[in-house]
N, C-alpha and C positions, 0 to 999 in steps of 0.2 A: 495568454492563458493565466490564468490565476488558481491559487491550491490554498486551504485550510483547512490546518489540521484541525479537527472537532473531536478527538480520542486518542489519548498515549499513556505514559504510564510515567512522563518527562513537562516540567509545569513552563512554559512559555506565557501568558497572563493568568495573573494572579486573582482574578475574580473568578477563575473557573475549574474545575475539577479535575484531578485526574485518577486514569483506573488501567489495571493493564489489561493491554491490548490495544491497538491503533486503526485511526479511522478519518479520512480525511475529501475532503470534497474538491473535486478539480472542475475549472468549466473554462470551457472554451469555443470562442466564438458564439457564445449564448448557450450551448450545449453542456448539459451538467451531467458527470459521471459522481456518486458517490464510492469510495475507494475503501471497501470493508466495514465495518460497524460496530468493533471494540466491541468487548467482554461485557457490557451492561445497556441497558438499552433506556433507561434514567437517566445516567451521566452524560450520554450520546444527546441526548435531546435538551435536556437542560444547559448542556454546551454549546450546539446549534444558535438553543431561544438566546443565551448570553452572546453571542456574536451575531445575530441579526437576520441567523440563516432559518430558510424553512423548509425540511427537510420531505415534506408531504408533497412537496413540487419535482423531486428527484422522479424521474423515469428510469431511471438505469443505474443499480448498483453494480458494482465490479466486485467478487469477491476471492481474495486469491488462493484461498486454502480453506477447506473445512473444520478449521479450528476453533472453539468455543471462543478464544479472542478474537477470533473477525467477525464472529457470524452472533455474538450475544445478540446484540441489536438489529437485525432481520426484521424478526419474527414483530417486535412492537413497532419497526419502521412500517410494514409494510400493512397495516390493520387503517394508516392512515394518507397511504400511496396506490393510487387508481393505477393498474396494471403496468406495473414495473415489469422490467425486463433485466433479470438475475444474470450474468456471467461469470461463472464458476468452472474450476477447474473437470473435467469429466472422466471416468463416470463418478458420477456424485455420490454420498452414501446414501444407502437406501432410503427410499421413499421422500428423500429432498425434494424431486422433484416434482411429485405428488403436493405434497405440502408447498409448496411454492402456488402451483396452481388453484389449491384452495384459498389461496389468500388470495387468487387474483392476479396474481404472477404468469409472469413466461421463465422458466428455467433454459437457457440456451447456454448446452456443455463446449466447453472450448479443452479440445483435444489436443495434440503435439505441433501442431503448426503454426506459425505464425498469422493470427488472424486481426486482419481490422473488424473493430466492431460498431467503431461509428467514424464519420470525418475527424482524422485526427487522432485517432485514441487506437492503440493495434495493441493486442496482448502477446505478449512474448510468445505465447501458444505453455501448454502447461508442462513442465519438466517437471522430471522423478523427483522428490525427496527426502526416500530413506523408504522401506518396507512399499506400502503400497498409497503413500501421502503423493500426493503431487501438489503442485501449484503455481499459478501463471501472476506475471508481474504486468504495468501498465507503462505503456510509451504514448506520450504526448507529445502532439506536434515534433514528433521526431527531435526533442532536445530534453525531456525531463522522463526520467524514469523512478517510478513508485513503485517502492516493495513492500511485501506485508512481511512477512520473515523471514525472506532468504533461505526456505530450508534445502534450495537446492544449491546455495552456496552463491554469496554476493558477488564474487569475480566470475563464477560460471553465466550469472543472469545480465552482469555487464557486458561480458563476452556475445551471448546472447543478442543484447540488444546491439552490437557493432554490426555485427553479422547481420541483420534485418535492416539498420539505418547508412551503414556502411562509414560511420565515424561513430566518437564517442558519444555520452550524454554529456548534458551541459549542469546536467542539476540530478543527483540521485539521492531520496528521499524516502525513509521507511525502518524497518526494523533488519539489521544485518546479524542478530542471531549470534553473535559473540560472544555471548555472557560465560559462556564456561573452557570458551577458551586459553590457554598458558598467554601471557603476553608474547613472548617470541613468534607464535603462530599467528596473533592479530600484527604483530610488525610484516610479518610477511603479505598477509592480505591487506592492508592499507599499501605497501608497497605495490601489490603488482594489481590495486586500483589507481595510483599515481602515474605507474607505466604504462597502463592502458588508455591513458588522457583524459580519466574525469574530471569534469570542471568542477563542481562543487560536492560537498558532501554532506547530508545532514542524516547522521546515523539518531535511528531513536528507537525506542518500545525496546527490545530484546536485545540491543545492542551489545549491553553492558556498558555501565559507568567508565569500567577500567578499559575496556575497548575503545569506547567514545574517547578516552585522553592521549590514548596511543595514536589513534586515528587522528586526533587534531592537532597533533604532534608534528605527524606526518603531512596533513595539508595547510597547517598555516591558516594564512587568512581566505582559506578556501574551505575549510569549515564551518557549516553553519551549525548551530545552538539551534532546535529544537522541539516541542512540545505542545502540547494542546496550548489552542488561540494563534501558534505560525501561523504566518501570510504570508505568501510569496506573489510577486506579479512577474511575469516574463512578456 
């Protein structure tokens, strides 16, 4: 499988831009999931054209929360994406799913369960986030797990995804939503992600700076750096 990031708010190559919110494209086995679509839908694309990718070929965005950071870039992705198939957390805010099908779209709500959505790709199923937010993360071939914000809490989504794989991830990648935590509290959650046996870590978008140092503290050279232009291959 292979993943690039194409939106963060964290610079990884320096010919291209960045802006907050995170957005990144997974494909596997030939099969392309796009993973959110960052807060502007200019930067999204112009980042794409700067790495070689063509985002008009995506059939299936993943989206994990209905937050103006994941979902900026939709609306202009999809004016040049022949009936994409949306997965978002459910129920959607109003008339999402209306607007989705005017553009051509399938809206397909993914509820509390753990669901595959294609060979390879199973969403965590969407968990609570605070008030009435929800939102679902992404498991790949059962070894890389992709998050958009963690607002349901990054050890609860790695928990999460044990429970559905029945070992840890080997690669978890995304925004872990730190930013405003005391350091003492991110040593504990880097902590009891090291005890849970994740392999690698590449915290970014919401992370926090001062979270990311704590975090890489704790895993060494099991931390990855980061930001729009990452590639990874597995």
């Amino acid at each position: 499988m292979k993943l690039k990031v194409i939106f963060d708010n964290y610079l990884y190559r320096k010919d291209l831009v960045t802006g907050w919110g995170f957005s990144t494209l997974v494909e596997r086995n030939g099969t392309q999931i796009l993973f959110d679509t960052g807060s502007k839908a200019d930067i999204l694309l112009d980042n794409a054209r700067k790495m070689g990718l063509n985002l008009s070929a995506v059939k299936h965005i993943f989206i994990s929360h209905w937050h103006w950071d994941h979902t900026g870039g939709l609306w202009e992705l999809m004016k040049d994406t022949e009936a994409a198939c949306i997965y978002g957390p459910s129920p959607a805010p109003p008339m999402i799913d209306r607007r989705i099908e005017m553009y051509g779209g399938e809206f397909i709500g993914i509820g509390a369960s753990p669901t595959e959505i294609l060979d390879g790709y199973v969403s965590t199923g969407s968990m609570d986030a605070g008030s009435s937010l929800k939102e679902h993360s992404l498991i790949v071939d059962g070894k890389v797990l992709v998050v958009g914000c963690s607002h349901p809490g990054i050890v609860k989504i790695v928990e999460r995804f044990i429970e559905i794989i029945g070992r840890p991830p080997q690669f978890v990648v995304g925004g872990f939503h730190l930013g405003g935590f005391s350091p003492s509290n991110v040593s504990v959650i880097a902590d009891a992600l090291f005890d849970l046996g994740v392999g690698q870590v590449a915290p970014c978008h919401c992370t926090g700076a001062r979270a990311r140092e704590i975090i890489r503290r704790r895993f060494g050279n099991r931390f990855v750096d980061v930001g729009v232009g990452f590639e990874l291959e597995i």
